[in-house]
LUMTORKE-598396 format. One record per residue (C-alpha): residue in three letters; x, y, z. Coordinates in steps of 0.05 Angstrom, whole numbers, padded with zeros to 5 digits, always signed. Example, Ala and Ser with C-alpha at 12.3 -4.5 7.8 and 13.67 -1.06 7.14 Angstrom:
BEGIN
ALA+00246-00090+00156 SER+00273-00021+00143 
END
This chain:
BEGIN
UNK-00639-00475-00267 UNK-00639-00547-00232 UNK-00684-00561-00178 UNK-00624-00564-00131 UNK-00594-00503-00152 UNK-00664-00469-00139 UNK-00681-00500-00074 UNK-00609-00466-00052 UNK-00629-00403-00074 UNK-00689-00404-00044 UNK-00666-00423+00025 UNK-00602-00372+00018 UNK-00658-00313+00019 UNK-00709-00335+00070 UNK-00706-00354+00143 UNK-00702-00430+00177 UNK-00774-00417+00207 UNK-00748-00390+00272 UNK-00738-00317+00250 UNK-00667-00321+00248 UNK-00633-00288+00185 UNK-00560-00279+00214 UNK-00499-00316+00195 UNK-00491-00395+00218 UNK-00448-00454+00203 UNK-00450-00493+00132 UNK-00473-00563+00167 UNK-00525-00526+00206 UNK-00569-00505+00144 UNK-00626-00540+00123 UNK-00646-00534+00051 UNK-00717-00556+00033 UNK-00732-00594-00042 UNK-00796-00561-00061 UNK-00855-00594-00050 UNK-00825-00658-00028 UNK-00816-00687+00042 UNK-00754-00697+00074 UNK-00686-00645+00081 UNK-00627-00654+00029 UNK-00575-00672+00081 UNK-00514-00650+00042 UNK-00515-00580+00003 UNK-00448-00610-00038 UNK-00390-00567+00000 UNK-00331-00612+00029 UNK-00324-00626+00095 UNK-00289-00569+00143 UNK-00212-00593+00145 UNK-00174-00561+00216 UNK-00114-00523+00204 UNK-00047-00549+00223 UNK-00049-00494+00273 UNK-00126-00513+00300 UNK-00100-00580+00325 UNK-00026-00565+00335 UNK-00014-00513+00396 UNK+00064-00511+00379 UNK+00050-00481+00303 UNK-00006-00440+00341 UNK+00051-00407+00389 UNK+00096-00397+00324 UNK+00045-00364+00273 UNK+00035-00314+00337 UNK+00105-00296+00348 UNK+00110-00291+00276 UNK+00055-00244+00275 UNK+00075-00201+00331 UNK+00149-00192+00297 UNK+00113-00168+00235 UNK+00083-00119+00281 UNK+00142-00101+00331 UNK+00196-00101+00272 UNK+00139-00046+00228 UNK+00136-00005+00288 UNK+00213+00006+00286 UNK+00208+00018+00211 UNK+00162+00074+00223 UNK+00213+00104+00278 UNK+00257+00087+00233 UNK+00215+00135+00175 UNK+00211+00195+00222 UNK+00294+00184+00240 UNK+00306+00183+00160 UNK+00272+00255+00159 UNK+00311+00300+00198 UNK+00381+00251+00184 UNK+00383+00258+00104 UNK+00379+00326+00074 UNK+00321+00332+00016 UNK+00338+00357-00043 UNK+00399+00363-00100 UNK+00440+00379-00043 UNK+00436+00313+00001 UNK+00468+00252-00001 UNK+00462+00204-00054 UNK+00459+00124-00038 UNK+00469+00071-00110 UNK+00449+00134-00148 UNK+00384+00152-00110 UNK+00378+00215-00064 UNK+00378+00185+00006 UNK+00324+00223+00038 UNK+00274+00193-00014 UNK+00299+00132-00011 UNK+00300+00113+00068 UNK+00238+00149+00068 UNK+00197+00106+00016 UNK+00231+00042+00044 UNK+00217+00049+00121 UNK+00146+00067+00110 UNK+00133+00018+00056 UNK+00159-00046+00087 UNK+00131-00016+00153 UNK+00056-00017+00117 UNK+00072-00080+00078 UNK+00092-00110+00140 UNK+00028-00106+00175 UNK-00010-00116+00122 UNK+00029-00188+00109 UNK+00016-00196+00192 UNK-00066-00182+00179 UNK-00065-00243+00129 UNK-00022-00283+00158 UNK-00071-00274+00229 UNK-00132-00285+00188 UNK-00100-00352+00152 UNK-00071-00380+00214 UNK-00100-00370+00274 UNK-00176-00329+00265 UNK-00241-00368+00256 UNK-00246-00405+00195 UNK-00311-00438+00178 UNK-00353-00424+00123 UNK-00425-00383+00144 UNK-00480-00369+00099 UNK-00517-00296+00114 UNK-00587-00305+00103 UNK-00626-00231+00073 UNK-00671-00201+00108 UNK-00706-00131+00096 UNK-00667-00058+00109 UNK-00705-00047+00172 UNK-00688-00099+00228 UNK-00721-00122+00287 UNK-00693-00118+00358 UNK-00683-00195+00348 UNK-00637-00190+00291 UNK-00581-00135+00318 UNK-00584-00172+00370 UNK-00562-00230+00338 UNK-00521-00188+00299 UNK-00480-00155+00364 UNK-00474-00231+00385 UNK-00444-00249+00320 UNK-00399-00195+00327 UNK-00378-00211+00393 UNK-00372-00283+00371 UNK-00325-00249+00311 UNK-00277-00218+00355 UNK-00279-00286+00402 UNK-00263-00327+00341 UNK-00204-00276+00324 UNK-00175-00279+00385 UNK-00166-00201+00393 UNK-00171-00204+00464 UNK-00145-00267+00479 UNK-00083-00261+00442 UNK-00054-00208+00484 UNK+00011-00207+00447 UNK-00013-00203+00375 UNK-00061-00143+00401 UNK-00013-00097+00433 UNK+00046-00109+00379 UNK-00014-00087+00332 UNK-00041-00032+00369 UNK+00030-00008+00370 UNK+00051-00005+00295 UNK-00010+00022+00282 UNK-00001+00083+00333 UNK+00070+00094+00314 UNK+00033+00109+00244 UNK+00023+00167+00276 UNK+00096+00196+00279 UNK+00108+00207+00202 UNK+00038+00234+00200 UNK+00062+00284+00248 UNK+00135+00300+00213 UNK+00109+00301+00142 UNK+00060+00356+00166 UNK+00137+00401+00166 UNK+00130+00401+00097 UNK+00073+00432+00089 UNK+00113+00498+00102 UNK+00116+00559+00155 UNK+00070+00570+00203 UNK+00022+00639+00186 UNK+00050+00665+00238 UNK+00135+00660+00213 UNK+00117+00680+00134 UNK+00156+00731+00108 UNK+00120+00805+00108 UNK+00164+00825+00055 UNK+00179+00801-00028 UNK+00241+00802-00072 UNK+00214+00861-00104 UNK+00265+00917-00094 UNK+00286+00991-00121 UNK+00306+00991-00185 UNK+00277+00926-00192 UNK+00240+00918-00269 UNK+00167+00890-00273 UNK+00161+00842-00329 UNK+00113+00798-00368 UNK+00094+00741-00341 UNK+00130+00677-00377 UNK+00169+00714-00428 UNK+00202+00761-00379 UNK+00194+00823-00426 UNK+00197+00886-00389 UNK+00145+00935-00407 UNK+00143+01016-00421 UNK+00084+01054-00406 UNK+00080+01063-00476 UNK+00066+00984-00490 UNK-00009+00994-00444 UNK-00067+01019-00479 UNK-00131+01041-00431 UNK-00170+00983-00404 UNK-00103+00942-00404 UNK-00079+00882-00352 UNK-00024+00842-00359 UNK+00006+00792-00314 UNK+00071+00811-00288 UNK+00128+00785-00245 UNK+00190+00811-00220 UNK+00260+00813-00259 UNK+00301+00766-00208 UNK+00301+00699-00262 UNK+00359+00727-00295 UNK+00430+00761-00272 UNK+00415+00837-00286 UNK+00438+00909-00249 UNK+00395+00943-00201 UNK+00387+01016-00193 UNK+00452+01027-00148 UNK+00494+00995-00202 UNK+00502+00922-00161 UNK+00506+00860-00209 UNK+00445+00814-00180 UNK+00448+00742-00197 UNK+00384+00703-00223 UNK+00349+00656-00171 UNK+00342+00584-00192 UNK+00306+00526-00162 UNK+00269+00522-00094 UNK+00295+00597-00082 UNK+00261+00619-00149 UNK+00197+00572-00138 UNK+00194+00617-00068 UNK+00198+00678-00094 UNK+00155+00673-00149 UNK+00096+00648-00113 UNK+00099+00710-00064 UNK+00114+00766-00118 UNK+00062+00758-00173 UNK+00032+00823-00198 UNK-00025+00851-00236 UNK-00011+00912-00278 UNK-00062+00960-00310 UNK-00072+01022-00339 UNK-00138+01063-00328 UNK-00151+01142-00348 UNK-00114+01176-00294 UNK-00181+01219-00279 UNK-00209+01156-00252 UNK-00165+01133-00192 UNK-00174+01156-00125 UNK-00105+01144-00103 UNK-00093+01145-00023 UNK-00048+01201+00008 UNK+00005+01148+00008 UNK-00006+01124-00064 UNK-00011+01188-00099 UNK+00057+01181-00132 UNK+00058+01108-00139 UNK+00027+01099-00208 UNK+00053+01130-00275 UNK+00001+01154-00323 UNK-00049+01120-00297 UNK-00006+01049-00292 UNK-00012+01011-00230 UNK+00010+00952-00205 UNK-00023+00907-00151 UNK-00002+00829-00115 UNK-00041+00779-00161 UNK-00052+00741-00091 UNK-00119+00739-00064 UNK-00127+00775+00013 UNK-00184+00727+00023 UNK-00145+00649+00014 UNK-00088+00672-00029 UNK-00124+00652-00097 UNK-00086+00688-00162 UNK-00128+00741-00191 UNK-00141+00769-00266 UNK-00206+00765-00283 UNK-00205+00846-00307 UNK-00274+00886-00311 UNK-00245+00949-00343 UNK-00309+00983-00347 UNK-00317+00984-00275 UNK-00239+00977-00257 UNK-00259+00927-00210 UNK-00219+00852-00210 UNK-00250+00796-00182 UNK-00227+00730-00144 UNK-00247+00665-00183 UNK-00240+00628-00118 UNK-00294+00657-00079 UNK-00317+00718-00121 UNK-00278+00772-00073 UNK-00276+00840-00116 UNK-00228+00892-00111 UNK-00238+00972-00144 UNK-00172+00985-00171 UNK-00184+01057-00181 UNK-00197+01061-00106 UNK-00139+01031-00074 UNK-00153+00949-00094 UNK-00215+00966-00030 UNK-00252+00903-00028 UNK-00325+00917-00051 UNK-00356+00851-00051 UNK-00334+00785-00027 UNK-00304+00746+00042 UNK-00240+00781+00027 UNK-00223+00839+00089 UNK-00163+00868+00069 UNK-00147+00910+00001 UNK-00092+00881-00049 UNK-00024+00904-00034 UNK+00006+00964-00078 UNK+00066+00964-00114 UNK+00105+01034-00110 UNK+00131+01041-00187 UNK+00177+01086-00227 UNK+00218+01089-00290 UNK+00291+01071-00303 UNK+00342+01106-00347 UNK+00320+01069-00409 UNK+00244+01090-00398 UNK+00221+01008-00367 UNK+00173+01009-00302 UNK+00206+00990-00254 UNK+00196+00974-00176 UNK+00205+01037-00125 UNK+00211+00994-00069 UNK+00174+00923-00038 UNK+00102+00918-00019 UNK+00095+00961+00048 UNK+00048+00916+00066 UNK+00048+00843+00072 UNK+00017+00806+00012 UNK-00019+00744+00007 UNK-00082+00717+00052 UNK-00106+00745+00113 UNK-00106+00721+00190 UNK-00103+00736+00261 UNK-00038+00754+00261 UNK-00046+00802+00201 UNK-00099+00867+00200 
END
């Protein structure tokens, strides 16, 4: 390391003499050479050059408007964003614009100019028209004096001076502006997030007649298929066109509709020595030979649910470790969970398959105020 190159170092980590350790101008610092006498009057950066807009006021009064546009013309993208929403139906159903669905499209476009828009206005504000001369920050220890935040507030307040956030009225409230109207799609998108608790659906597709099949390969099952100790994960039969009970040809569900209805009608099926359950007065005839059928959906958060204990007929929530007797109605015996799984009514159809004797009679899924 050169002398020079050392004596910067050295002066880039220590204070002037004065205690001050907060940021100042290049031409201000004085850099010592060691042991010998006398300052080094030029550290070897250039001299400051002004911007074009430092000395010209016209090209001041254009970067602003040109900054404020940015601002004004991202605020009306993001109205623009929350307009695209409700005007362009989601989905394989809505329109279609040079081969792209149109809600995606006006969506991603309005709210990614808007963004790139300001962003483009925060550089262009920084480049033009905010303070621009090079500062060296001295270090100084973690814990600092009263002296130095209080050199530190001043060279904030000095910061915002130089940036003219307060001063430049124009640029500040076109700003403020886009950057509140970021609020709107923050506000529509939260639609998506689905129903409120309080509009969900008490009841399921599951149905009379309706078979209860293997989960993924859609088998149905006969009580003779279940040995003792058994669970199996089980959904209802609605993927594929069949006839229910009364004779009616049902057609299959397919996309959104079938992503719906499979995440409220997920089952648990097991079979257990008959001697064992403790069925309610409601539930007496609702199993088959000791085959019963229970929502895989938590009561606690709505977390699925196999992990099968057989020895204690108890299934417990991964999530949050909620456990459930199925021998004694799905009663919660450990666990945040305040509500027993829901239990499926079953029976057998003319060719001997379990089959649904009607929906849930209570509402699946989590818990909340507006469900007991």
């Amino acid at each position: 390391m050169s002398d020079d190159k050392a004596v910067a170092r050295h002066a880039a980590s220590s204070d002037d003499g004065d205690g001050y350790h907060g940021p100042q101008p290049v031409h201000d610092v004085v850099l010592m050479r060691g042991e010998h006498d006398g300052p080094i009057p030029d550290p070897g950066l250039p001299e400051h050059e002004p911007r074009p807009t430092d000395v010209d006021p016209q090209l001041e009064r254009r970067a602003e408007r040109q900054i404020s546009g940015m601002f004004l013309v991202a605020g009306l993208l993001i109205i623009g964003n929350a307009v695209a929403y409700f005007a362009f139906e989601p989905g394989p159903g809505g329109e279609v614009i040079f081969g792209w669905g149109a809600s995606n499209l006006f969506l991603g476009l309005t709210l990614g100019l808007a963004l790139l828009l300001i962003g483009i206005g925060l550089i262009h504000w920084a480049r033009k028209l905010m303070g621009d001369e090079e500062i060296i920050e001295y270090r100084h220890s973690a814990a600092s004096t009263p002296e130095d935040r209080e050199e530190a507030l001043a060279s904030f307040h000095q910061g915002v001076a130089e940036s003219g956030f307060t001063r430049r009225k124009m640029i500040r409230n076109s700003l403020l502006t886009s950057l509140g109207l970021l609020g709107i799609p923050t506000i529509v998108f939260l639609r998506d997030l689905g129903p409120l608790p309080g509009d969900a659906p008490a009841s399921t597709v599951w149905r009379n007649g309706m078979r209860v099949v293997k989960d993924v390969t859609g088998e149905p099952i006969k009580p003779s298929d279940l040995v003792i100790g058994t669970l199996v994960n089980c959904e209802p039969d609605i993927f594929f066109e069949h006839v229910d009970a009364e004779g009616n040809v049902v057609p299959g569900l397919e996309g959104v509709a079938l992503q719906n209805a499979k995440a409220k009608a997920p089952v648990i099926m097991v079979r257990m020595q008959p001697d064992d359950i403790t069925p309610s007065h409601q539930a007496e005839n609702w199993g088959i030979d000791g085959i019963l059928v229970f929502s895989k959906i938590c009561t606690h958060v709505g977390c699925p649910i196999s992990l099968w204990e057989q020895q204690t007929h108890s299934v417990l929530c991964p999530c949050h470790q909620s456990t459930f007797d199925l021998a004694d109605n799905a009663k919660v015996i450990f666990g945040p969970a305040n509500r027993p799984l829901p239990q499926l009514p079953l029976a057998l159809d003319s060719d001997g398959y379990i089959i649904a004797a009607s929906d849930f009679t209570e509402p699946v899924g989590p818990s909340y105020w507006e469900r007991g």
